[in-house]
FITORRO-801338 format. One record per atom (N, C-alpha, C): atom name; x, y, z; residue in three letters. Coordinates in pm, whole numbers. Atoms other than C-alpha are relative to their C-alpha. Layout:
! residues N
- lose;X;Y;Z;kelo
- CA;X;Y;Z;ALA
...
***
This chain:
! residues 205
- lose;X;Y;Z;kelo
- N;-97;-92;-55;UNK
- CA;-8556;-5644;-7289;UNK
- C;-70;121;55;UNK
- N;85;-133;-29;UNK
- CA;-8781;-5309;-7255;UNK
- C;-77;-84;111;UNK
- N;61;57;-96;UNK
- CA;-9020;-5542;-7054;UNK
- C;47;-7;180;UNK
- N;-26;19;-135;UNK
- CA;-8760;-5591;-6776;UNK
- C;59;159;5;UNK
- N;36;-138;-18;UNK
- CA;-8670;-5223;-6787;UNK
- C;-50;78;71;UNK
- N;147;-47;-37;UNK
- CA;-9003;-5123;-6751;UNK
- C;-2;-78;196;UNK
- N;16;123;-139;UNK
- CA;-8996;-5383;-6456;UNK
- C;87;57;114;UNK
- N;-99;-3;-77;UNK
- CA;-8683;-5250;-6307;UNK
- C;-52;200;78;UNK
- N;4;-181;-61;UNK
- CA;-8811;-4835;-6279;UNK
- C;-94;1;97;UNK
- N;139;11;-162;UNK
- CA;-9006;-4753;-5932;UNK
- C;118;59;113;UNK
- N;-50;-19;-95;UNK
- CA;-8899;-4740;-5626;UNK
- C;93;-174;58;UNK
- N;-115;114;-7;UNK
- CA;-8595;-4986;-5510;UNK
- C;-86;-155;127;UNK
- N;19;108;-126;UNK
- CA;-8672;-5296;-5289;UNK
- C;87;-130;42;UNK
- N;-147;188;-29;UNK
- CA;-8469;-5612;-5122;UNK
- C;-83;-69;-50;UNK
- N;-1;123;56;UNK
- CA;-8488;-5919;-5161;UNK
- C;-145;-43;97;UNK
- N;140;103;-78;UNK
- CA;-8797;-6003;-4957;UNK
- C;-119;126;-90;UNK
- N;104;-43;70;UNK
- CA;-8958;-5731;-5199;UNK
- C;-41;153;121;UNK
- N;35;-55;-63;UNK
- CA;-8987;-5474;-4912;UNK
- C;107;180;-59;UNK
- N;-34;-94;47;UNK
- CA;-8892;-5079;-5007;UNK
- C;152;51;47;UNK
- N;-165;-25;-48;UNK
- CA;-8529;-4979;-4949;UNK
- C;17;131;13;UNK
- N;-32;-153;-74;UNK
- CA;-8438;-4684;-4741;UNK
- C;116;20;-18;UNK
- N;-141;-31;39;UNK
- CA;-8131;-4500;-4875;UNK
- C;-2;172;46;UNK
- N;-80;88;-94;UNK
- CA;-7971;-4392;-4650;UNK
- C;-32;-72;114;UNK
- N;81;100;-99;UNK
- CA;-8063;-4635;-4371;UNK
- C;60;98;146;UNK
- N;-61;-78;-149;UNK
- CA;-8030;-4545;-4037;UNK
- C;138;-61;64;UNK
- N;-132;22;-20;UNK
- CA;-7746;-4719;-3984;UNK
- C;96;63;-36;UNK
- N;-86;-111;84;UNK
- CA;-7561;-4493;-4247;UNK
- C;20;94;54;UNK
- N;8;-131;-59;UNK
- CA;-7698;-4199;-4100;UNK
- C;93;6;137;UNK
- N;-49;39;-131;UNK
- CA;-7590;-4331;-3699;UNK
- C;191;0;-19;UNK
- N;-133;-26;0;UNK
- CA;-7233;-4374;-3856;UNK
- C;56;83;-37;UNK
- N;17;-131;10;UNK
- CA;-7238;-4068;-4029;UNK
- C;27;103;114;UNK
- N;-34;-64;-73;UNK
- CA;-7333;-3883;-3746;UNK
- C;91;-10;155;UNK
- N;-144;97;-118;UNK
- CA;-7052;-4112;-3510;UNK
- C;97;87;-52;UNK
- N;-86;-58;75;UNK
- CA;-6823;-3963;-3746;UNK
- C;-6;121;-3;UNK
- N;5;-173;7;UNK
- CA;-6892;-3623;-3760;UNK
- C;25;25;152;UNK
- N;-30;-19;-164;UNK
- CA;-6911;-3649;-3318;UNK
- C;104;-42;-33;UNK
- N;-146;19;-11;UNK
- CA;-6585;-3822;-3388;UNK
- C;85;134;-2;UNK
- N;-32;-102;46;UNK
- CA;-6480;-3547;-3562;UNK
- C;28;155;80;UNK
- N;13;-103;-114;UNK
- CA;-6571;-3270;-3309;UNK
- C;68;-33;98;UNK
- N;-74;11;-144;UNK
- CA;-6437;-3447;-3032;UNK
- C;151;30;-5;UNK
- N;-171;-25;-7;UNK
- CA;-6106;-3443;-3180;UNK
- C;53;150;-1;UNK
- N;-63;-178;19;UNK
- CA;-6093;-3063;-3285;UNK
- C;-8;38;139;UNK
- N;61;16;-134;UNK
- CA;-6279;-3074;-2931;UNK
- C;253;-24;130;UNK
- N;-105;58;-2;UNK
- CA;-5924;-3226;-2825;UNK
- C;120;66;4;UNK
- N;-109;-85;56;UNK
- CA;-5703;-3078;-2994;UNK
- C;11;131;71;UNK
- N;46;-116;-91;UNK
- CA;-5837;-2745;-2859;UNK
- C;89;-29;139;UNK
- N;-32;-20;-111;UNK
- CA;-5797;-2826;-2534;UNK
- C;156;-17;-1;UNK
- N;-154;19;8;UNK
- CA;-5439;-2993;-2611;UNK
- C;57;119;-12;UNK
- N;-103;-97;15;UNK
- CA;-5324;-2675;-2748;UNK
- C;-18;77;85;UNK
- N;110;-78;-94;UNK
- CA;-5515;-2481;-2490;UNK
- C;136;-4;158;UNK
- N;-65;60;-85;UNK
- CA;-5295;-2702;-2196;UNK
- C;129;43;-69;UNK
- N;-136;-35;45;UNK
- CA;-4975;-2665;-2421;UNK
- C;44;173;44;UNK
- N;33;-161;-8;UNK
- CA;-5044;-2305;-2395;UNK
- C;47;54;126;UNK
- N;-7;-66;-165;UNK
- CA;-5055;-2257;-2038;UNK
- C;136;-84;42;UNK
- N;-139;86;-38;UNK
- CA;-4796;-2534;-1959;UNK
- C;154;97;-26;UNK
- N;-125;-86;90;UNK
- CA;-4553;-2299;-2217;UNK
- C;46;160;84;UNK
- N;-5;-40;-51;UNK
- CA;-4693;-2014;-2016;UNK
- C;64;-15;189;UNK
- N;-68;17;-147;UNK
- CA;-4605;-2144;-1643;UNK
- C;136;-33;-10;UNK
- N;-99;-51;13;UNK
- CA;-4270;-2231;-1784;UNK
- C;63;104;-46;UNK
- N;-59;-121;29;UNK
- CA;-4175;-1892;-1888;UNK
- C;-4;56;132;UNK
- N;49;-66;-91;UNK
- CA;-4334;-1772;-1586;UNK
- C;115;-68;101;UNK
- N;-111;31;-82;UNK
- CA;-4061;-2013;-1357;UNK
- C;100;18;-85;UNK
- N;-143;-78;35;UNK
- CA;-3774;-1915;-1596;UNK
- C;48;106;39;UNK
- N;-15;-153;-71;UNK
- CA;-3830;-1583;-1516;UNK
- C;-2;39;153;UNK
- N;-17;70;-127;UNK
- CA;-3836;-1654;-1172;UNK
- C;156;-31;48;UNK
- N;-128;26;-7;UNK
- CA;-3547;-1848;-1209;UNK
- C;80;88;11;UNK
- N;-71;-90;32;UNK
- CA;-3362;-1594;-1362;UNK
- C;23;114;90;UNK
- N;16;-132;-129;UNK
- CA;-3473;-1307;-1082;UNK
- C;116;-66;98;UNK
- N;-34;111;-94;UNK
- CA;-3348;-1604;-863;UNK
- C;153;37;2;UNK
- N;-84;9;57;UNK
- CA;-3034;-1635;-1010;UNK
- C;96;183;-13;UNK
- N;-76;-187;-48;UNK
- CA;-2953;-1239;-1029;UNK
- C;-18;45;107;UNK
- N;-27;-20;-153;UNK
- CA;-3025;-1183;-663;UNK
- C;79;-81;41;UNK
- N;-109;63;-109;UNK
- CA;-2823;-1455;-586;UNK
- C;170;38;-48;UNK
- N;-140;-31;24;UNK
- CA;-2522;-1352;-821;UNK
- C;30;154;77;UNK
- N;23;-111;-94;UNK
- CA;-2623;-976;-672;UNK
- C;72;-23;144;UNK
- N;-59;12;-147;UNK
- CA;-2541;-1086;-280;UNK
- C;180;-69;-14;UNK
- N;-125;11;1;UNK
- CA;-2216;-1276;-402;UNK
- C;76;90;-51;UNK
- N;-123;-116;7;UNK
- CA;-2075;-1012;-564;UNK
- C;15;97;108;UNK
- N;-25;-112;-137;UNK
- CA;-2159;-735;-276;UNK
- C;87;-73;99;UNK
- N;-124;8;-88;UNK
- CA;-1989;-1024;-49;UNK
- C;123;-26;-15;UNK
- N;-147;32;87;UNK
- CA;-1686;-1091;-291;UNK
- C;18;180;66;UNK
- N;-56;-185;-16;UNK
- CA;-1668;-607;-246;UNK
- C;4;-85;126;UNK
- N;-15;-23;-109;UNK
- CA;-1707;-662;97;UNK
- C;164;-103;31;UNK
- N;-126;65;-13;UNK
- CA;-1431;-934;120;UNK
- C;139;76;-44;UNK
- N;-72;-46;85;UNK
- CA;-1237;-744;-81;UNK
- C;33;85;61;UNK
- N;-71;-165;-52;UNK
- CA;-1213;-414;99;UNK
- C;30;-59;146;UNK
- N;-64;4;-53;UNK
- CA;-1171;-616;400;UNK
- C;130;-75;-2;UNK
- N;-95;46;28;UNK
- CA;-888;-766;262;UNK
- C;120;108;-70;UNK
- N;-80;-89;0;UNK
- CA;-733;-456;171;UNK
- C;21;122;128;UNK
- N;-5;-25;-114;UNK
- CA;-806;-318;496;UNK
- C;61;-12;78;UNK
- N;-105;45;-46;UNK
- CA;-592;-564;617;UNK
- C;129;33;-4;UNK
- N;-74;-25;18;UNK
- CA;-307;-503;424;UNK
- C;26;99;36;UNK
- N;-38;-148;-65;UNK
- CA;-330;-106;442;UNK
- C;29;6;180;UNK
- N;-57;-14;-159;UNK
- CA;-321;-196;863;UNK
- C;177;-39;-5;UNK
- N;-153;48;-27;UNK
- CA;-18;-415;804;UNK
- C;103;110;-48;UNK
- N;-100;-99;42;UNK
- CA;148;-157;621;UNK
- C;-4;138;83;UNK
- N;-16;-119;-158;UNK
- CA;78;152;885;UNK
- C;64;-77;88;UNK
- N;-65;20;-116;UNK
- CA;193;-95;1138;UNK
- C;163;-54;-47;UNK
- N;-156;-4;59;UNK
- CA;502;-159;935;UNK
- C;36;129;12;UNK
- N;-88;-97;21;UNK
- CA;586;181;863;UNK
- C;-5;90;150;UNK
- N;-7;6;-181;UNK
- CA;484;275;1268;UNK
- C;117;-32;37;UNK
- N;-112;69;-84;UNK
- CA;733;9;1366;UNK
- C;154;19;-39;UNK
- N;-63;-94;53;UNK
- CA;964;180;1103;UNK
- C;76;86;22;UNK
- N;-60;-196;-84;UNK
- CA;964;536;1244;UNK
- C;41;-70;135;UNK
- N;3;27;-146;UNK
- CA;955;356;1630;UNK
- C;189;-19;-33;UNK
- N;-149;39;-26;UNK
- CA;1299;187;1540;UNK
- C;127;170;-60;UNK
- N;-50;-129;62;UNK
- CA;1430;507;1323;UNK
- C;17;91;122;UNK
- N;-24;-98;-94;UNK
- CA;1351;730;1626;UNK
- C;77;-61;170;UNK
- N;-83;27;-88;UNK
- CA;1514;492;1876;UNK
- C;158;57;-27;UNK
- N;-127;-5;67;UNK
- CA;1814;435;1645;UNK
- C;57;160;-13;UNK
- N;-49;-165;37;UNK
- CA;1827;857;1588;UNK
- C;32;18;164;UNK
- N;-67;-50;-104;UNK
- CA;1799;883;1984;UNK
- C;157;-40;84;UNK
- N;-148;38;-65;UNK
- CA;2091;632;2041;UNK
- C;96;70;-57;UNK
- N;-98;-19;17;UNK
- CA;2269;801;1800;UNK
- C;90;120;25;UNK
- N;10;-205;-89;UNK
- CA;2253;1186;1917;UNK
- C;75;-40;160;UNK
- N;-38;1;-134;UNK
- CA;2304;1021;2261;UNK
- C;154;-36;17;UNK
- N;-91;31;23;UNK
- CA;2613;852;2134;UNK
- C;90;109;-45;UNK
- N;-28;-128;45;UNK
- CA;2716;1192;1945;UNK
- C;59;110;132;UNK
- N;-6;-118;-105;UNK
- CA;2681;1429;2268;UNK
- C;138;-94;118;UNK
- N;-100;-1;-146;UNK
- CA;2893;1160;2493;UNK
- C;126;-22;-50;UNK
- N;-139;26;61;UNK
- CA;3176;1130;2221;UNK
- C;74;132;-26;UNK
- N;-25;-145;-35;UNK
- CA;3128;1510;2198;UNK
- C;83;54;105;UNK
- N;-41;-55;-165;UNK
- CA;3208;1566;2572;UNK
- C;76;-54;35;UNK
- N;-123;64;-36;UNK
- CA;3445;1314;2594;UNK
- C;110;58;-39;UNK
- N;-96;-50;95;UNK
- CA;3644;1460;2303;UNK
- C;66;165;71;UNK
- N;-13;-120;-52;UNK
- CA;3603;1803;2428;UNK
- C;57;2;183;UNK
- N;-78;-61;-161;UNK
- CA;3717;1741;2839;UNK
- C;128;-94;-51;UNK
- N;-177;10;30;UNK
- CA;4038;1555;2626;UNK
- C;62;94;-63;UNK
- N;-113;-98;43;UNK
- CA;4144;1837;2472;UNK
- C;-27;144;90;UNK
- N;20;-92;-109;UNK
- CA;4068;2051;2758;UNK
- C;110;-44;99;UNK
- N;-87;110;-90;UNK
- CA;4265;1799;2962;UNK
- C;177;58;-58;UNK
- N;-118;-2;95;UNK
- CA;4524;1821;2680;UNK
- C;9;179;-34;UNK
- N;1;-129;-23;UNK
- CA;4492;2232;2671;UNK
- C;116;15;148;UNK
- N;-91;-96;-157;UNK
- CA;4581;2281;3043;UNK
- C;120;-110;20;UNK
- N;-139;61;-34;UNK
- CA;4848;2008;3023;UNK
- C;143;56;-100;UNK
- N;-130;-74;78;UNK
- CA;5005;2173;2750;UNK
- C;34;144;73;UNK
- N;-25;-129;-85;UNK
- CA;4954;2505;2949;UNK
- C;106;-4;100;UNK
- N;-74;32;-33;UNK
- CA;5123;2345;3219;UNK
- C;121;18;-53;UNK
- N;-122;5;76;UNK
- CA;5418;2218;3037;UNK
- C;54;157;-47;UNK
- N;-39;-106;29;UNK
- CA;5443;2554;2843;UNK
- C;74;87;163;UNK
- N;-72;-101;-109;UNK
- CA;5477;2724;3178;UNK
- C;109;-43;101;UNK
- N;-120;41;-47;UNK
- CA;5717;2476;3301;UNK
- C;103;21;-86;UNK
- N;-108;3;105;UNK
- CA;5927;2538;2986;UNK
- C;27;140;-23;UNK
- N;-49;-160;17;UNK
- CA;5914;2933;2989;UNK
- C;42;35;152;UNK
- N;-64;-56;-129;UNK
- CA;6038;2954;3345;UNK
- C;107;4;45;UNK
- N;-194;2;46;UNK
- CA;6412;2851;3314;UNK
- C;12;153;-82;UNK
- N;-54;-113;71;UNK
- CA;6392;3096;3032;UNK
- C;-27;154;54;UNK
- N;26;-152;-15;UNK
- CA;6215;3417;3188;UNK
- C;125;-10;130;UNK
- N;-47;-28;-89;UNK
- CA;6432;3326;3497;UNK
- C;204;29;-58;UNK
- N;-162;-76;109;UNK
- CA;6782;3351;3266;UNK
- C;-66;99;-55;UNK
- N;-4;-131;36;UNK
- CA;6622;3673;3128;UNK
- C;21;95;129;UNK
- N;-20;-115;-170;UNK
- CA;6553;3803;3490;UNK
- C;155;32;52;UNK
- N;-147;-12;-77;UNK
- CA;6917;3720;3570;UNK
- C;142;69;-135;UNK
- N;-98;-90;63;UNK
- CA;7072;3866;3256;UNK
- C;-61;204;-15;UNK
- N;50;-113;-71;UNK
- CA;6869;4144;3322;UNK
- C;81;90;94;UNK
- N;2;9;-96;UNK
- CA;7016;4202;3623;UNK
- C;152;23;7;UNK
- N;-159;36;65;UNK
- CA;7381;4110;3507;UNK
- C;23;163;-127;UNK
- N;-63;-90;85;UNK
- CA;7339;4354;3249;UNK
- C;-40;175;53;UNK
- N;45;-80;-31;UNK
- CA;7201;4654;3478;UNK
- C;104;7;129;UNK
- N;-103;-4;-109;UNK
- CA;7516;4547;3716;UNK
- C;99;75;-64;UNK
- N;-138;-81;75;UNK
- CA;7777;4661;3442;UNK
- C;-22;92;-91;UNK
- N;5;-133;15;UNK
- CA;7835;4976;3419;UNK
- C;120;52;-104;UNK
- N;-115;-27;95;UNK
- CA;8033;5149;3157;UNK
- C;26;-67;-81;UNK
- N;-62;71;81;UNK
- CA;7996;4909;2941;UNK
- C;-189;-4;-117;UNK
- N;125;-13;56;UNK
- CA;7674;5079;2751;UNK
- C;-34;-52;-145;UNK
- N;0;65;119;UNK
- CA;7719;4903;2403;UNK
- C;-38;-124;18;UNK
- N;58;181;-45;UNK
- CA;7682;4547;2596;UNK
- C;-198;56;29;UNK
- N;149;0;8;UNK
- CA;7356;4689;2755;UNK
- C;-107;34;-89;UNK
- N;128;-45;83;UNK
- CA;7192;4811;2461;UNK
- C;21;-158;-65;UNK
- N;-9;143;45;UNK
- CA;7324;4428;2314;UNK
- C;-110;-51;38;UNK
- N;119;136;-62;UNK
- CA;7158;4231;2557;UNK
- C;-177;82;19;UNK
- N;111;-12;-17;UNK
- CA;6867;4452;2585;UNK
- C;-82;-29;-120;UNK
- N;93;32;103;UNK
- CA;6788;4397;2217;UNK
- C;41;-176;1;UNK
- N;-4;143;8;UNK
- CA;6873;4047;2230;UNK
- C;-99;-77;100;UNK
- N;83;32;-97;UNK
- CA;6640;4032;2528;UNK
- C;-173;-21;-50;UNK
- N;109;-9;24;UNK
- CA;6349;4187;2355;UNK
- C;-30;-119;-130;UNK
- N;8;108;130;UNK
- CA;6387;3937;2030;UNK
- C;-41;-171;84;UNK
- N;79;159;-79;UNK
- CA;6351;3618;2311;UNK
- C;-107;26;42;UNK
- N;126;32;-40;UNK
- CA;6092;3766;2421;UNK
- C;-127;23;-85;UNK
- N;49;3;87;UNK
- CA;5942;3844;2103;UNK
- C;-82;-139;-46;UNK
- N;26;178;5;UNK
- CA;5977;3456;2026;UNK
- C;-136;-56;108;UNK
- N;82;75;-148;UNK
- CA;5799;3368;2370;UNK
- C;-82;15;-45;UNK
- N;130;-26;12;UNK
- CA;5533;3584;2291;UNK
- C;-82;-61;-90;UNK
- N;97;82;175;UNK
- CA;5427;3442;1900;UNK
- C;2;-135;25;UNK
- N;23;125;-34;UNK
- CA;5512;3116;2058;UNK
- C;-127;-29;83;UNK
- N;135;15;-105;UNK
- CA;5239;3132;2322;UNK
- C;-126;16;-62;UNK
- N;111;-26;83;UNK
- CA;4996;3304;2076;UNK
- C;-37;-117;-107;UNK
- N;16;93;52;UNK
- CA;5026;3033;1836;UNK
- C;-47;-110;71;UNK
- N;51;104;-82;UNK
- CA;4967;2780;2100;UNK
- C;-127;20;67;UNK
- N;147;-39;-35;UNK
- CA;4654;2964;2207;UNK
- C;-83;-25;-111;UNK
- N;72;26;81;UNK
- CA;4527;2982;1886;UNK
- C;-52;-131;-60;UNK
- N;2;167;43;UNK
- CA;4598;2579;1808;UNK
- C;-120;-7;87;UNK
- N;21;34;-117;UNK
- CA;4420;2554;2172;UNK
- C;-95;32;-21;UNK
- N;131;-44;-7;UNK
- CA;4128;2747;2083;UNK
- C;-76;-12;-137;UNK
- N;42;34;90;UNK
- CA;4065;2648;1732;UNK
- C;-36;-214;15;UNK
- N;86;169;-34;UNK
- CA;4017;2257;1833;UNK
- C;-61;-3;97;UNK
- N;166;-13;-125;UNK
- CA;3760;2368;2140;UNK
- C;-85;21;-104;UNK
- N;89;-33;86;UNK
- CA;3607;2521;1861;UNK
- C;-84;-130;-45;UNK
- N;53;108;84;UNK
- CA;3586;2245;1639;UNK
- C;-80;-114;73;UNK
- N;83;99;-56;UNK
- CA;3492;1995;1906;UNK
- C;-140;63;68;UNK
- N;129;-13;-64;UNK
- CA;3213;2217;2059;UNK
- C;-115;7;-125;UNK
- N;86;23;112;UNK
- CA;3053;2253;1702;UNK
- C;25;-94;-79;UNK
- N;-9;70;84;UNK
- CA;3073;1919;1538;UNK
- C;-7;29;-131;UNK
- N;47;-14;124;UNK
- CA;3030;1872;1166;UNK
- C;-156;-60;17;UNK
- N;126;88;-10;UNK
- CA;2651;1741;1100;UNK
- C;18;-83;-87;UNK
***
């Protein structure tokens, strides 16, 4: 037992008795495969995140873009929504001046027909009772001329008989009382006569 032991301590060898290299180069070669593996990937990776990086960056960079994009363009539609807008009230405010224009136009026709209508119902009114004045004048003076001409003739009658001075003071006061009448009759008929010129030369408004 000690014999093979003894036999077994040294340095290692194969099977053909030749010295054994630990680690071989093969070990080492995959070893250092593995370790370049290794690098290439962090190697890799790197760059991956490197590319993610910038990729993450150029989309932010066209969002923001976008977005500028996107607020100049809502920017010009709203200024042409105002602009639509005020000319669409532009419009209206015309239609409504040319309404209330066409308004006054008819108002100041309608006021001149009606003044014009006013002045010729005025003047009509007024040469009929002018008409109707001197026809009553007339008349009146056809109707006081029988009577002044029976005053003239009792007049006349009563300035013939003589001696009979109780009749002439009679008929002279009985004379002055008709003609009393005449007179407040005529005055009243002036006044009728000249209170409806009145009225028709100054309408009511």
């Amino acid at each position: 037992m000690s014999d093979d032991l003894e036999t077994r301590v040294g340095a290692g060898v194969d099977s053909t008795g030749r010295p054994v290299v630990d680690p071989t180069a093969n070990v080492l070669q995959l070893v250092e495969a593995a370790i370049q593996r290794q690098d290439d990937l962090r190697m890799a990776e790197k760059e991956h995140v490197a590319e993610v990086l910038r990729l993450r960056g150029e989309q932010r960079s066209h969002d923001l873009a976008h977005m500028s994009e996107v607020v100049t363009i809502r920017a010009r539609y709203d200024e042409q929504l105002r602009d639509a807008e005020a000319k669409r009230i532009d419009a209206i405010r015309a239609v409504d001046v040319g309404a209330v224009a066409a308004a006054a136009a008819v108002q100041t026709t309608q006021a001149s027909t009606l003044a014009a209508q006013v002045a010729t119902s005025a003047e009509a009114l007024r040469n009929q009772v002018a008409a109707a004045a001197s026809a009553q004048t007339v008349a009146l003076a056809a109707a006081l001329e029988p009577i002044i001409k029976d005053i003239a003739d009792l007049r006349r009658a009563q300035y013939e008989a003589q001696g009979q001075k109780a009749q002439v003071v009679e008929a002279r006061s009985n004379t002055g009382a008709v003609v009393g009448y005449l007179v407040g009759g005529i005055g009243a008929l002036v006044a009728v006569v000249t209170l409806l010129v009145v009225l028709v030369s100054n309408p009511p408004a």
